[in-house]
C-alpha positions in Angstrom: -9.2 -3.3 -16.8 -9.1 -1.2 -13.8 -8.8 2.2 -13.4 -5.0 4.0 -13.5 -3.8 6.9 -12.5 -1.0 9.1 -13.1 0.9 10.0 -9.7 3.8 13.1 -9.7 6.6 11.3 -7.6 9.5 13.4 -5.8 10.1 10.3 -3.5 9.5 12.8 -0.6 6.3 12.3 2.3 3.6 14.3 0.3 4.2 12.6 -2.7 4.5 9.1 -1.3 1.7 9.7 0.7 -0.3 11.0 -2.5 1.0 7.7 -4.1 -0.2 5.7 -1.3 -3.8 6.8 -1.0 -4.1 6.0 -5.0 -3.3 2.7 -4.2 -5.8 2.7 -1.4 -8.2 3.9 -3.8 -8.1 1.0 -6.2 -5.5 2.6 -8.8 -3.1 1.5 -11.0 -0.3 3.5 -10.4 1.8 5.0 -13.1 4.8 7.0 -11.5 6.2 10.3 -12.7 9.6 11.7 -11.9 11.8 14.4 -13.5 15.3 15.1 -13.8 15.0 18.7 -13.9 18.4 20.3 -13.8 18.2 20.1 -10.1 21.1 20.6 -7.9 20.4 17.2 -6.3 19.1 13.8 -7.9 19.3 11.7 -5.0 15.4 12.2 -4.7 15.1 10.3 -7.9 16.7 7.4 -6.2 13.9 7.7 -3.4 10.9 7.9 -6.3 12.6 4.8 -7.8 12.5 3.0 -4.6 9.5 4.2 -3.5 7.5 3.4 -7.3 9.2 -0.6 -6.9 7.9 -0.7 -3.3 4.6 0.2 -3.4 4.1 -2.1 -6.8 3.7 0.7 -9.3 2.9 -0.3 -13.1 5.4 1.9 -14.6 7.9 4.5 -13.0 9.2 7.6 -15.6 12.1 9.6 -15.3 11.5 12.7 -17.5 14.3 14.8 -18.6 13.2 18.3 -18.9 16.5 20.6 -18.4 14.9 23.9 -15.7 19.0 24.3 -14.6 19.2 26.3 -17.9 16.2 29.0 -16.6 17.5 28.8 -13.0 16.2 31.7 -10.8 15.5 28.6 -7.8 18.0 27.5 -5.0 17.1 24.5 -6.2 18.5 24.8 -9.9 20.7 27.6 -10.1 23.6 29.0 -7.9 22.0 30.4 -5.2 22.5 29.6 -1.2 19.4 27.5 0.5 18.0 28.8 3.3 18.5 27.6 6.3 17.9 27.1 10.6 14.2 29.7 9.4 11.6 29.8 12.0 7.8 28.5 11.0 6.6 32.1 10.6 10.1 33.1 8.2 8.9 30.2 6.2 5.8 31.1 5.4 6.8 34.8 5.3 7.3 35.4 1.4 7.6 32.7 -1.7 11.2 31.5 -0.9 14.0 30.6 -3.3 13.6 27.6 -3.2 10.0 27.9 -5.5 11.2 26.5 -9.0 9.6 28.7 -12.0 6.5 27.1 -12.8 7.7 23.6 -12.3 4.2 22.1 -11.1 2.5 23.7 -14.2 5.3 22.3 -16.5 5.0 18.7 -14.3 1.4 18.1 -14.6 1.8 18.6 -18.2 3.7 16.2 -18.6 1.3 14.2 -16.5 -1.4 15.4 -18.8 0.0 14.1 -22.3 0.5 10.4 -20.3 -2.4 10.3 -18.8 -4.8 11.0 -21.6 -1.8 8.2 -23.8 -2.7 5.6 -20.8 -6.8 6.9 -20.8 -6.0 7.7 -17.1 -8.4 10.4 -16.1 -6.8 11.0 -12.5 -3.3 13.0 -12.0 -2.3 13.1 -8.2 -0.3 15.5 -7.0 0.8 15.8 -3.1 0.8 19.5 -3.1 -0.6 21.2 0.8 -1.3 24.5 1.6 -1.2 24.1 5.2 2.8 23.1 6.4 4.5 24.0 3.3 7.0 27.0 1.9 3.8 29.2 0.2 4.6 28.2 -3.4 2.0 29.3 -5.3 1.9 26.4 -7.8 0.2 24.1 -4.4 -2.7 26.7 -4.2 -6.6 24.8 -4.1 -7.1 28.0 -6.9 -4.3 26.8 -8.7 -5.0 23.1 -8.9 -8.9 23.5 -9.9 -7.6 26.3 -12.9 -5.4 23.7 -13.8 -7.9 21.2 -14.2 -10.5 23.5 -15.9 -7.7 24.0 -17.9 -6.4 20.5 -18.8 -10.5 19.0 -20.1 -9.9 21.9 -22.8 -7.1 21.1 -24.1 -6.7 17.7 -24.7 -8.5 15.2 -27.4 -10.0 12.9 -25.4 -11.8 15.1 -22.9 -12.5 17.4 -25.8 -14.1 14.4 -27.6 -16.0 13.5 -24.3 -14.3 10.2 -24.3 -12.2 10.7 -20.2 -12.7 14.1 -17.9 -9.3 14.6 -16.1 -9.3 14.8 -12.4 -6.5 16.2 -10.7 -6.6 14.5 -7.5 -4.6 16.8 -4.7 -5.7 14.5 -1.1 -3.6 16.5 1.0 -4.2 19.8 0.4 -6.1 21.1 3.6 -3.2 18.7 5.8 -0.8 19.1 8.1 1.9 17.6 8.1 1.9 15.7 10.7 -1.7 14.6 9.7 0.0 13.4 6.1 2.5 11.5 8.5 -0.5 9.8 10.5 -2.6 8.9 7.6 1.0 7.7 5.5 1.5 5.5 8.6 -2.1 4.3 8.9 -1.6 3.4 4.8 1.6 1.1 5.9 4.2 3.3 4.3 7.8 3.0 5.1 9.5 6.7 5.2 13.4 5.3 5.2 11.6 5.1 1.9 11.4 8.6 1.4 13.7 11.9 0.9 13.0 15.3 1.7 15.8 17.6 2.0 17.0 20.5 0.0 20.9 20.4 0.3 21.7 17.0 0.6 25.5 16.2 1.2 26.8 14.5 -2.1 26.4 11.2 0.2 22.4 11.9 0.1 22.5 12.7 3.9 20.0 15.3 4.9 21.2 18.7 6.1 18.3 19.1 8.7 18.4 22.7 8.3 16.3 24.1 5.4 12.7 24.3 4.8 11.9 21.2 4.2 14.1 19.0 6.1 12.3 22.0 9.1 8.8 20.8 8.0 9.4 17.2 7.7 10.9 17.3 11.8 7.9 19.1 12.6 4.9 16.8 10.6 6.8 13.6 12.8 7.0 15.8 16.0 3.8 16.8 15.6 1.9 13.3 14.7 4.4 11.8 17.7 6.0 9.7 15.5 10.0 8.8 15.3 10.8 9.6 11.7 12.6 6.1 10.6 14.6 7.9 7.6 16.3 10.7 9.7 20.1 11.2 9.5 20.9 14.2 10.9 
């Protein structure tokens, strides 16, 4: 049997690119997603897509209802920024951060993976062109791992030591974009925007519609999926 791996799927870039250089790797890919009380769900359509494309074993959609915490732009009733420069972004943790949600996410990722005896999780979290959540922190993502080999049976039992596998955390974006293209991805694939219209169209304004312009800018490629 060959070796499988877990892979947190937003349908956006990072997370197709994360998916992408699993497969490269010689993994098995099984594909999370979550229907999280967000705002939007059209990036659920774009995991699906992107999970059939790229030949994925399995694709979940877990349920897991954040709308009724709120306190994010993202799930609750509160206006996205928009039009910010590159130094507002990085500024201060915007509203857009969702309360915990990678911690709750690679849980979930934790309880399949040790069910499939995957011992890698990957997870296309940066800390170089991103909004400063502090849930995509190299800190973060080793505590979490120290973290996840106590509390689970089979690392516990010595049977599987989980990896969580974070490939693009010291990239740019636009050196995700290069390497995504070098690994044959197609980005009309792919959805990154905040405040989509309830057609799925991008806005092109906030954060990371900003930060997706700049990664193709940057790595001098035309982004194929762009409609704005």
């Amino acid at each position: 049997m060959g070796k499988k791996a877990v892979v947190l799927s937003s349908g956006g870039v990072d997370s197709t690119t994360a998916m992408a250089i699993a497969l490269q790797e010689g993994y098995e890919i099984y594909s999370l997603s979550f229907r999280y009380g967000q705002r939007h769900v059209v990036e659920l359509e774009s995991a699906r897509r992107v999970a059939e494309v790229m030949g994925a074993k399995k694709h979940m959609v877990m349920d897991v209802d954040l709308g009724k915490i709120g306190g994010s732009a993202l799930t609750d009733y509160i206006n996205v920024p928009k039009g910010r420069d590159e130094a507002e972004i990085r500024q201060e943790i915007p509203v857009t951060y969702v309360p915990a949600r990678n911690t709750i996410f690679l849980s979930y990722a934790l309880a399949w993976a040790e069910v499939l005896g995957a011992s890698d999780i990957f997870i296309g979290v940066n800390t170089m062109d991103y909004s400063g959540y502090p849930d995509c922190r190299p800190e973060y993502i080793k505590s979490f791992e120290d973290m996840a080999n106590l509390a689970i049976k089979a690392a516990v039992e010595g049977k599987m030591q989980i990896h969580i596998r974070a490939p693009l955390l010291r990239m740019t974006k636009a050196e995700i974009v290069r390497k995504g293209v070098e690994l044959g991805i197609d980005y009309r694939l792919t959805h990154s925007c905040y405040d989509p219209s309830p057609e799925g169209k991008a806005c092109g304004q906030c954060d990371a519609c900003l930060l997706r312009k700049k990664g193709f800018r940057e790595a001098g490629i035309p982004d194929p999926a762009v409609t704005f």
